[in-house]
N, C-alpha and C positions, 0 to 999 in steps of 0.2 A: 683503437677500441679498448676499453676498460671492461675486463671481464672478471667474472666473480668466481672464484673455485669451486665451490660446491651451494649446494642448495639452501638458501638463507631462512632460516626458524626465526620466524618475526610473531613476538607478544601481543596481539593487540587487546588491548587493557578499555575495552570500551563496553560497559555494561548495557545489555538488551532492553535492562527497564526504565532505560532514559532515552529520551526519543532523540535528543540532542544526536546521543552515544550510539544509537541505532544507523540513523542517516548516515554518520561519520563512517561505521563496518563497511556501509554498504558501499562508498565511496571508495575505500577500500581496496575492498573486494574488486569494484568494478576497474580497479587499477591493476591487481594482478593479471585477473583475466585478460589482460591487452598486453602487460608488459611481464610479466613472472617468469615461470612461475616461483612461487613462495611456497612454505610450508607454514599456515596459520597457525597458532596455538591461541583459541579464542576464550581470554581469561574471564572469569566472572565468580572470583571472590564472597560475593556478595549472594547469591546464591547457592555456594560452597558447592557449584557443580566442576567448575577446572580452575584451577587454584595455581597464582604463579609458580613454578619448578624453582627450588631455593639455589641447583645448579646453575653456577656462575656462565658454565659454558657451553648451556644448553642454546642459549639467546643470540641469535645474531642482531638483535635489535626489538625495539621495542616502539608502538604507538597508543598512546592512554593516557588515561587520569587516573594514577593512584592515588588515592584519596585515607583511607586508613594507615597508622603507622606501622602494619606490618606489611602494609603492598608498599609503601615509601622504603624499608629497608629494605627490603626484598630487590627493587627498582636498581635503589645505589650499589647493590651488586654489580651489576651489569656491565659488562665493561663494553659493549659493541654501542651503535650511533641510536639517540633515542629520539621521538618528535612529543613533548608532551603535551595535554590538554588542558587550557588556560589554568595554569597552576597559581593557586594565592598566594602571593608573593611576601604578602606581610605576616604571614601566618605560617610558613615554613618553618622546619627546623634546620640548622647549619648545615648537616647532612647533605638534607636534597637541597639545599642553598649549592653544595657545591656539584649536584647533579647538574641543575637547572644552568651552571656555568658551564655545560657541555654539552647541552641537547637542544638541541632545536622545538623550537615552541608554534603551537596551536592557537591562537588568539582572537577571542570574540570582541567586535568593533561594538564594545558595550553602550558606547556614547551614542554610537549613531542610532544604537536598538532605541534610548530612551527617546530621542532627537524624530524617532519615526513613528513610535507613539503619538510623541506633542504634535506634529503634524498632524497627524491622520484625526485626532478628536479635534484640532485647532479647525481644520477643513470643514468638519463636522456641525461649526458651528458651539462648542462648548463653551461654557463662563466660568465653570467648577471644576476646578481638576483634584485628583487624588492618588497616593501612590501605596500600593503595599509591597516589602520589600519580602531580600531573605537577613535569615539570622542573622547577626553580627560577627564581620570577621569576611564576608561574602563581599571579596571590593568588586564585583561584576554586579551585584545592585546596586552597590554604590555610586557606579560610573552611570547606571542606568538611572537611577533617580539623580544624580547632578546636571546630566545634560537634559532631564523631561523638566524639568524645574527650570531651566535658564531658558528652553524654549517657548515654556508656557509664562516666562516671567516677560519673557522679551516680546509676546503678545499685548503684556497688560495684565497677568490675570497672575494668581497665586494656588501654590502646591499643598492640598494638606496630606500632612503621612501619619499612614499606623506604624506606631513604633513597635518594635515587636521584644518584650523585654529576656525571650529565653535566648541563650546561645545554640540549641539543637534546631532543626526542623520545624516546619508548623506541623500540629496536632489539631485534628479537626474538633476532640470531645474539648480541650482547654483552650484554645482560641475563638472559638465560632460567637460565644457570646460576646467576648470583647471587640471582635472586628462588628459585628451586628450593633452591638453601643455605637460604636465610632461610626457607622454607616447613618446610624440615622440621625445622630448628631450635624451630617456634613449638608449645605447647601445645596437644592435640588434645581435641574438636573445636573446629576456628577459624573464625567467623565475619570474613571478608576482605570489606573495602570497600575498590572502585576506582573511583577518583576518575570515571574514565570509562569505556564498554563497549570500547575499544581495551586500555587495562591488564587489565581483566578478562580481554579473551581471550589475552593474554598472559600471566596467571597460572594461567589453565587450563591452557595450552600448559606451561608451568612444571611445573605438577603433574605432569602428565603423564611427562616427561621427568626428573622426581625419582622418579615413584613413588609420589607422594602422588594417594592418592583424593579425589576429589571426586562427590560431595558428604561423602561420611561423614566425612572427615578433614579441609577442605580446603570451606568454603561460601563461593562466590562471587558477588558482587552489583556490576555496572556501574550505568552512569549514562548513559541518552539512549534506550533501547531501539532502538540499532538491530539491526532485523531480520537483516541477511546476514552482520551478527560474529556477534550473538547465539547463531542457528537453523544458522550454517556450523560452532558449536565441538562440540564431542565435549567432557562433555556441554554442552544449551546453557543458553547462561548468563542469569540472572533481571537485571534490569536495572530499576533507577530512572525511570520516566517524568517528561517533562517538557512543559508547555502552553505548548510552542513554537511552535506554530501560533499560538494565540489573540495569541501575546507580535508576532505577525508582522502579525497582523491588526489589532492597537491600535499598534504602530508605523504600518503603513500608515494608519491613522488620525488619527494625531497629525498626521505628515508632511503632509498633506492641509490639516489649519486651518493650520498655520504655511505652508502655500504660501497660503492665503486671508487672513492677517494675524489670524485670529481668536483665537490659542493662541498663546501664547511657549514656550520651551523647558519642557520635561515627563520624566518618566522610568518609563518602562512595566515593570513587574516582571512575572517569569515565574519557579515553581518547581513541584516536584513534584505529579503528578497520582496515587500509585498505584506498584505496582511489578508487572511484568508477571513473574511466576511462571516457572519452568524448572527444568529438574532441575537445574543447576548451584549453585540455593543449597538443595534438599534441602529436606526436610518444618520439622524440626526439628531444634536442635542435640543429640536423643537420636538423632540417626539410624544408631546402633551398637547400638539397641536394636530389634530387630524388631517387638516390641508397639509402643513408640510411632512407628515411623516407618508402621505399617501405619494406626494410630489416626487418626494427622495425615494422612494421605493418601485416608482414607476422609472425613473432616472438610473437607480441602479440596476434596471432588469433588461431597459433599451437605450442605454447610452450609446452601442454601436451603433444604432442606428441612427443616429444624430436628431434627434426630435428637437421641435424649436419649442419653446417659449409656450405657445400658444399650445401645440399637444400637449403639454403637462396641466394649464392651467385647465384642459377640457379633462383630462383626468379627474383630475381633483375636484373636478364640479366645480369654479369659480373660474372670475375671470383674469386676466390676465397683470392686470394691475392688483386688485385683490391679492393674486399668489406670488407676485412677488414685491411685495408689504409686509406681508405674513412672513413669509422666505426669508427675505432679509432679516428680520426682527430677530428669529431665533436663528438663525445660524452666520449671520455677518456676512453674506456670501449671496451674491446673485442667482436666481436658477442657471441664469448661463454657465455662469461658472461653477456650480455644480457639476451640471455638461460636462464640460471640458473636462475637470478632475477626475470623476467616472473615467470617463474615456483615454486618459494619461492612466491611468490605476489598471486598467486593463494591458498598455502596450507595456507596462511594466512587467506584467507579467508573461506575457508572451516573448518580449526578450530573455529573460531570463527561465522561462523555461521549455523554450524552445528553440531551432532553428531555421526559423521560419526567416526569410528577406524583411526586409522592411516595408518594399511597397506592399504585400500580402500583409505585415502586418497594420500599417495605415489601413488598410481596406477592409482591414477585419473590425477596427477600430472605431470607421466612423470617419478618418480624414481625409479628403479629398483630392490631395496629392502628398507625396512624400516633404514637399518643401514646407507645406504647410506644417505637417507633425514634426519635423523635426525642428522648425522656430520655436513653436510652443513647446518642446520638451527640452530643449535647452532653458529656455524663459523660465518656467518652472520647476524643472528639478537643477537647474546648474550642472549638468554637465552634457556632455553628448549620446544618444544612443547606443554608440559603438562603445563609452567608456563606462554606461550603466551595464551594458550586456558584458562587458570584460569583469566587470568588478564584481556582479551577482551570479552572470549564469551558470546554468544548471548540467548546461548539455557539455562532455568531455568531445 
């Protein structure tokens, strides 16, 4: 047994006003409470209410994103075992160059964030894609708009980006018109990926203030799902989930053996779980067609219940051939397989944030037997159910 002599004073450097940073505490948190106990010191800088201790040997260790250069000196103080949060690599100074060669890293699977964007509007049915990123210097947009751009290219279709010329933050009073120019400028309808749920609701705001409708004109999709940008914008906006919790909970983890001597440096991934739906990205990229945004919207509301063909076309007042002519036309995609993706989009979620069996979840889902959901979800997502719920889920 590896036993720890006294009570471990762990930093964690994760600020409350980033939802990212939020999830990440609470993961945490929800690690001590099973495995501790710890004594937290829960810094936050940034609101000057507990401010890192400049004491070398006050820290048994450390979990966060310093991100100003007096939390990065402060940080290289440290001499006990650290887990940081995807740190910019190219934008470092030598200093924390030579932290970052001793601490174990936090890492968002940025590719796959962009990769599950292009997906999900590609599914949708979209022909216009677009991206707004962050600042320059942010390789975690970067990785995010190189993989949404090679997905939507390997479709057929092409990426336009707002290039954003300041190196701070977006500012809503100095951006809003130039993202509004660029919006209405772009090919209708436009499926819009922001890099984060802060850009999104500033391209909603955008729209708005152009004239451009959203959803039918103007489909918009963040990144981090938080709640009170999301559910505060007119309309509100669908957003990328991410299994920041769990990414918080195997940090706290790791951190824990390399305070026992049993683990050396290690690197915990975390990327998308899912996208939480909203009117701001709209049924479908036909959503200027009444037939199919009524189609899609009946589909997304009883997909578990497996409706054919023939229930949707009685929705939507037409007939069966009619609606899926229509269907096809603007989203490239069968009603059926609308079907099907609904209903895979749901056991996605239910794996991952739940733990629920499979056959309960097939049956929540719509499929008929276990053998059946689990063909089709290897078919289309590539890999196994057991190694989607290993790789996303929620539940410790």
């Amino acid at each position: 047994m590896d036993f720890i002599d006294k009570m471990p004073q762990i930093a964690v450097m994760l600020p409350p006003s980033i939802k990212l940073c939020r999830d990440m505490r609470q993961g945490v948190l929800r690690y001590v409470r099973t495995h501790g106990p710890w004594s937290l010191h829960l810094i936050d800088d940034r609101s000057r209410q507990q401010r890192l201790s400049t004491s070398h040997e006050l820290y048994s260790g450390l979990i966060g994103e310093p991100v100003t250069d007096d939390e990065v000196k402060m940080v290289s103080s440290i001499r006990g075992p650290m887990v940081l949060v995807d740190p910019q690599v190219t934008t470092v100074k030598p200093s924390y160059r030579r932290v970052l060669e001793r601490s174990s890293l936090i890492r968002c699977d940025s590719a796959e964030v962009g990769r599950c964007a292009a997906r999900h509007f590609i599914d949708l049915g979209f022909r216009h894609f677009a991206y707004v990123g962050a600042p320059a210097g942010n390789t975690w947009s970067k990785e995010r708009l190189t993989a949404y751009r090679d997905a939507v290219r390997e479709a057929g279709f092409q990426v336009s980006v707002f290039h954003i010329r300041r190196e701070t933050g977006p500012t809503l009073s100095d951006e809003l018109g130039e993202i509004g120019d660029w919006l209405l400028s772009l090919p209708k309808p436009c499926a819009t990926f922001c890099a984060w749920d802060l850009r999104a609701r500033q391209v909603v705001d955008a729209c708005r203030m152009a004239g451009v409708k959203v959803p039918e004109e103007v489909s918009v999709l963040g990144v981090d799902d938080d709640e009170e940008l999301c559910l505060s914008s007119v309309p509100p906006i669908s957003s990328v989930r991410l299994d920041a919790e769990r990414a918080g909970y195997e940090a706290a983890r790791l951190l824990d053996d390399m305070l026992r001597g049993t683990r050396d440096r290690g690197v915990v991934g975390y990327g998308p779980v899912g996208i939480a739906m909203r009117d701001a990205t709209g049924a479908v990229g036909g959503a200027d067609d009444p037939v199919v945004k009524a189609a899609a919207e009946f589909i997304g509301i009883n997909a578990a219940r497996s409706p054919s063909v023939a229930d949707v076309a009685r929705h939507a007042c037409v007939s069966v051939r009619v609606l899926e002519r229509r269907f096809a036309k603007k989203t490239g995609m069968t009603v059926q397989n609308a079907i099907e993706r609904a209903k895979i989009e749901r056991v996605k979620t239910l794996l991952a944030e739940t733990n629920e069996q499979v056959k309960a979840i097939a049956s929540a889902c719509g499929f008929s037997t276990v053998s059946h959901l689990t063909a089709r979800f290897r078919l289309l997502e590539h890999m196994t159910m057991s190694e989607y719920r290993m790789r996303h889920g929620r539940m410790g």
